[in-house]
C-alpha positions as CSV (number, residue, x, y, z in Angstrom):
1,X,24.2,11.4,27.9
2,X,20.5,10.7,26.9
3,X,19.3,6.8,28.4
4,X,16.6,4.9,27.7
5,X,15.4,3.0,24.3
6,X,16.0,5.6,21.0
7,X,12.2,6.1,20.1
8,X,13.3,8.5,17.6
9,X,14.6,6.0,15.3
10,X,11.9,4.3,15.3
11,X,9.3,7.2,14.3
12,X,11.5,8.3,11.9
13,X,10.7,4.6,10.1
14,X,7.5,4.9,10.9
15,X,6.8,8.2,10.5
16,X,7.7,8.2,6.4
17,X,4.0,8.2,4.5
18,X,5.3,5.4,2.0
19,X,6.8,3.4,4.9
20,X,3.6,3.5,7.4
21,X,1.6,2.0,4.4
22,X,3.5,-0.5,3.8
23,X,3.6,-1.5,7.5
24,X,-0.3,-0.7,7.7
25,X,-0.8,-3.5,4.3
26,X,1.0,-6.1,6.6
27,X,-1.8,-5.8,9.1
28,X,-3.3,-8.2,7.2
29,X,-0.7,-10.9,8.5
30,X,0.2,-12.3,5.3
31,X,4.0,-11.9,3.8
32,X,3.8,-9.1,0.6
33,X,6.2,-8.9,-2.4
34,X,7.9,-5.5,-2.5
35,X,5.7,-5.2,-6.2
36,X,3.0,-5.8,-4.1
37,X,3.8,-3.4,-0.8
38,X,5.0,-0.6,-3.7
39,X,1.1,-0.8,-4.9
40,X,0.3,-0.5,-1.5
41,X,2.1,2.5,-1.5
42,X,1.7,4.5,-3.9
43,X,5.4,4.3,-5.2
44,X,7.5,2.9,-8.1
45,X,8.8,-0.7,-6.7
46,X,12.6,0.7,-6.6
47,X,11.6,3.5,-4.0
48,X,9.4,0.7,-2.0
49,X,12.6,-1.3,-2.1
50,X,14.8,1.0,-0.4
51,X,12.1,1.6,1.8
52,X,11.6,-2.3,2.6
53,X,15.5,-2.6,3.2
54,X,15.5,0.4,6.0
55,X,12.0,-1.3,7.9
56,X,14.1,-4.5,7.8
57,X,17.5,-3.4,9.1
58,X,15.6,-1.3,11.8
59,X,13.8,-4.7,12.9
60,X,10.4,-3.7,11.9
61,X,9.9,-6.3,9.0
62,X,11.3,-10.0,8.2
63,X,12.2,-10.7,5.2
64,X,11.3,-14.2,3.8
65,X,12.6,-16.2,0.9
66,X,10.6,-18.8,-1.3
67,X,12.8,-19.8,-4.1
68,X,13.4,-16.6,-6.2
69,X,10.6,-14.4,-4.3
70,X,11.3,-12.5,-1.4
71,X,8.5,-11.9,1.0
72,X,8.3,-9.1,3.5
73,X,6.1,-9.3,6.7
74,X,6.1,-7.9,9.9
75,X,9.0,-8.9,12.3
76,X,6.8,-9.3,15.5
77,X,3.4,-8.8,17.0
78,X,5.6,-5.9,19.1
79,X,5.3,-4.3,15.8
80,X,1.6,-4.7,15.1
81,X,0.4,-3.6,18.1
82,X,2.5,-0.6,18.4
83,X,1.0,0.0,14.6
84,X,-2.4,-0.6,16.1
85,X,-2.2,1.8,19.5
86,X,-0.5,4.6,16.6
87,X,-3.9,4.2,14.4
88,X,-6.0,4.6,17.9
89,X,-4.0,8.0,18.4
90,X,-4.5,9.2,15.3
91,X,-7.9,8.3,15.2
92,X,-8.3,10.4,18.5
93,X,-7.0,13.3,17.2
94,X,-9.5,13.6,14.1
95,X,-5.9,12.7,12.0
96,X,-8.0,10.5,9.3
97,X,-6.6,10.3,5.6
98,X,-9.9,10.3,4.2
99,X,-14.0,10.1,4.6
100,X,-15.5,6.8,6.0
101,X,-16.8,4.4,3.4
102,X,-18.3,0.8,3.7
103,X,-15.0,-0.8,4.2
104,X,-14.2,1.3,7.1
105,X,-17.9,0.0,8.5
106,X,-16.5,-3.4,8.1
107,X,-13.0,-3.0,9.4
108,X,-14.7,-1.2,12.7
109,X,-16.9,-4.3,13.5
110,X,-14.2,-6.9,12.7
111,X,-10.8,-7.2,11.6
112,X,-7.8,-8.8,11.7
113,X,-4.7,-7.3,14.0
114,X,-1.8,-8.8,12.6
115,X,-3.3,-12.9,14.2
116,X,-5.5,-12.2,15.8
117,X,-9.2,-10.2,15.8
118,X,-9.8,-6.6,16.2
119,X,-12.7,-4.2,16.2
120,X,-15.8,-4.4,18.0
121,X,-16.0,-7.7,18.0
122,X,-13.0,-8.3,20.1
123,X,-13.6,-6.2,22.2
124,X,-16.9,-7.3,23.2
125,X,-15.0,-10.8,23.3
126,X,-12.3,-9.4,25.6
127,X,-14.9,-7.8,27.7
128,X,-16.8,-10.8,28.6
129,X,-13.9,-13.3,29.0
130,X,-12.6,-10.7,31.9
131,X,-16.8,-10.3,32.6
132,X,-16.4,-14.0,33.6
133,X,-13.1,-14.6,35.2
134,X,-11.8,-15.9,32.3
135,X,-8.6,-14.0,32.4
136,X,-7.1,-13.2,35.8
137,X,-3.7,-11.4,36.5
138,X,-0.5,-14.0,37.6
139,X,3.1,-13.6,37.8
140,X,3.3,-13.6,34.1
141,X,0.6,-10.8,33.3
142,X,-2.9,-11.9,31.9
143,X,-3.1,-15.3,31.7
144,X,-6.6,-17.4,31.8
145,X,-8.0,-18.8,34.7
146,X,-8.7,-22.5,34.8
147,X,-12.5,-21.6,35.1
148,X,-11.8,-19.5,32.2
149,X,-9.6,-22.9,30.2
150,X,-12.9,-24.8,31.1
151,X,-15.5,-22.3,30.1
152,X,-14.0,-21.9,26.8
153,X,-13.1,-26.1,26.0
154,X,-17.5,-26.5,27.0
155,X,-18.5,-23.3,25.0
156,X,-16.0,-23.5,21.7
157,X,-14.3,-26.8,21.8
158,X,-11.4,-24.5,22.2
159,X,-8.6,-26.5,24.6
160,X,-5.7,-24.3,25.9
161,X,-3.3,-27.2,26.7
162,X,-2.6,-27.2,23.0
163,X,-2.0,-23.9,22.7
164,X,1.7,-24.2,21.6
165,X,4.5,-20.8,21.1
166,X,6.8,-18.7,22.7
167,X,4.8,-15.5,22.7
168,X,3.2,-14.8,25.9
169,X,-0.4,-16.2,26.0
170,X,-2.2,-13.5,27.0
171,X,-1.7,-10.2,25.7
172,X,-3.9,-6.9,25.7
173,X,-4.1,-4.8,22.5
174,X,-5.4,-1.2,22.4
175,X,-8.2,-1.2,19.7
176,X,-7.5,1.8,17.6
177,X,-11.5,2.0,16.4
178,X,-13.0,0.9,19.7
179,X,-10.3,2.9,21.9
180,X,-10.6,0.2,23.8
181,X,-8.7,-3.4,24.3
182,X,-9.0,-6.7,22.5
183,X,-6.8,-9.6,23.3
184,X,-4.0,-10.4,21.6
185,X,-1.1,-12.9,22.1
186,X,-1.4,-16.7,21.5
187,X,-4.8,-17.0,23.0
188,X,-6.1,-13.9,20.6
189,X,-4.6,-15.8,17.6
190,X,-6.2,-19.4,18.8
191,X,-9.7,-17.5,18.9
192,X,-9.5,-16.1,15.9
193,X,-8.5,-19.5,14.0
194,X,-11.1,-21.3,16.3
195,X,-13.5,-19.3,15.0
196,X,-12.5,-19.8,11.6
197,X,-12.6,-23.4,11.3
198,X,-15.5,-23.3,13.0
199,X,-17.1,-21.9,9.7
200,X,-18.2,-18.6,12.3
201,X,-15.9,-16.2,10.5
202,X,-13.6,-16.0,6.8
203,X,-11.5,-13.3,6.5
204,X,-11.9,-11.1,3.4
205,X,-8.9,-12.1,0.7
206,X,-8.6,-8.5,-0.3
207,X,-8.0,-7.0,3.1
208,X,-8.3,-7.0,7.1
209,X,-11.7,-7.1,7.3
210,X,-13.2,-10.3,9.1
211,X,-16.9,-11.1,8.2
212,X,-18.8,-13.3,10.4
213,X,-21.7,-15.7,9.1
214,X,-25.0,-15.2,10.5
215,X,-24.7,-18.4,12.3
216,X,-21.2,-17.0,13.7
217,X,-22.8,-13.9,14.7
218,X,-25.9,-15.9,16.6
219,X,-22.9,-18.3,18.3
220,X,-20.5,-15.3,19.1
221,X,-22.9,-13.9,21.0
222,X,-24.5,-17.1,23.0
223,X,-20.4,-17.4,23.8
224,X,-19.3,-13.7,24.3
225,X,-22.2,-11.9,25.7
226,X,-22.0,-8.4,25.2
């Protein structure tokens, strides 16, 4: 008798063209109609349908109700990063669906993973928080330091006691464009919001890519030294 978690069902969800662009549109972290998703797709909203009912009984997608609209996004950021570490595998193997254009510039230098930021941005950020101690291994995995809690309050205003959730606050994400890590987790999503308040960043309305200000670029870099 075979043991062990049945990966084959889940490729086979994932593995359907229709259905990995549908979960690839909810990158973006915001709940999609299944009119919506089916553009996403490339199919008639009926076959999106049925595809939206088999991600959701196979715990890849939540569905969300508002009145009469039904909303579908991704069920966890489980799902988003496996999603992310498949695009980094593909990307390795030269498995690409079509030639670079300037969104794909965009998307490499920042985007957003599901909550939190992604691309080379991120990972220059994840490299100098662990540059400075910022993060340290505890019982719990990655968690930051308290040199790395103060470092952060002085530098972005950022305080981690308010930091609420049940996720795990530290969590490393490989970066499918960098082939690298970014962080993820509740800190990754705090960042990314920070940053956003802040005026540093918006993210673009009609997709994943995140576009920093020049004054967000100058302040990224006086924080995150690359």
């Amino acid at each position: 008798m075979k043991e062990g978690p049945d990966i084959a069902r889940v490729a086979a969800l994932v593995g359907e063209p229709a259905r990995a662009n549908i979960l690839t549109a909810l990158m973006v972290g915001k709940a999609l109609t299944a009119t919506e998703l089916a553009a996403e797709a490339g199919v008639s909203v009926q076959t999106a349908s049925s595809h939206l009912g088999k991600l959701t009984a196979g715990g890849l997608l939540a569905l969300r109700k508002q009145g009469r609209h039904r909303y579908y996004a991704l069920a966890h950021e489980d799902v988003a990063q496996m999603l992310e570490s498949l695009m980094g595998l593909a990307a390795g193997q030269g498995m690409l669906r079509s030639r670079t254009g300037p969104k794909d510039a965009a998307l490499r230098e920042a985007r957003v993973c599901y909550n939190h930021l992604a691309g080379r941005r991120a990972v220059q950020m994840y490299r100098a928080m662990l540059g400075r101690g910022a993060l340290v291994m505890g019982a719990q995995g990655l968690v930051p330091s308290d040199a790395g809690a103060a470092w952060l309050q002085a530098g972005l205003g950022l305080d981690l006691s308010r930091i609420e959730g049940r996720s795990p606050m530290c969590r490393e994400c490989l970066d499918w464009s960098e082939r690298d890590s970014h962080l993820a987790g509740r800190l990754g999503r705090a960042l990314l919001a920070h940053m956003e308040t802040l005026g540093w960043a918006a993210r673009d309305p009609n997709g994943r890519a995140v576009r920093f200000t020049s004054r967000g670029n100058a302040e990224f870099d006086r924080v995150f030294r690359g």
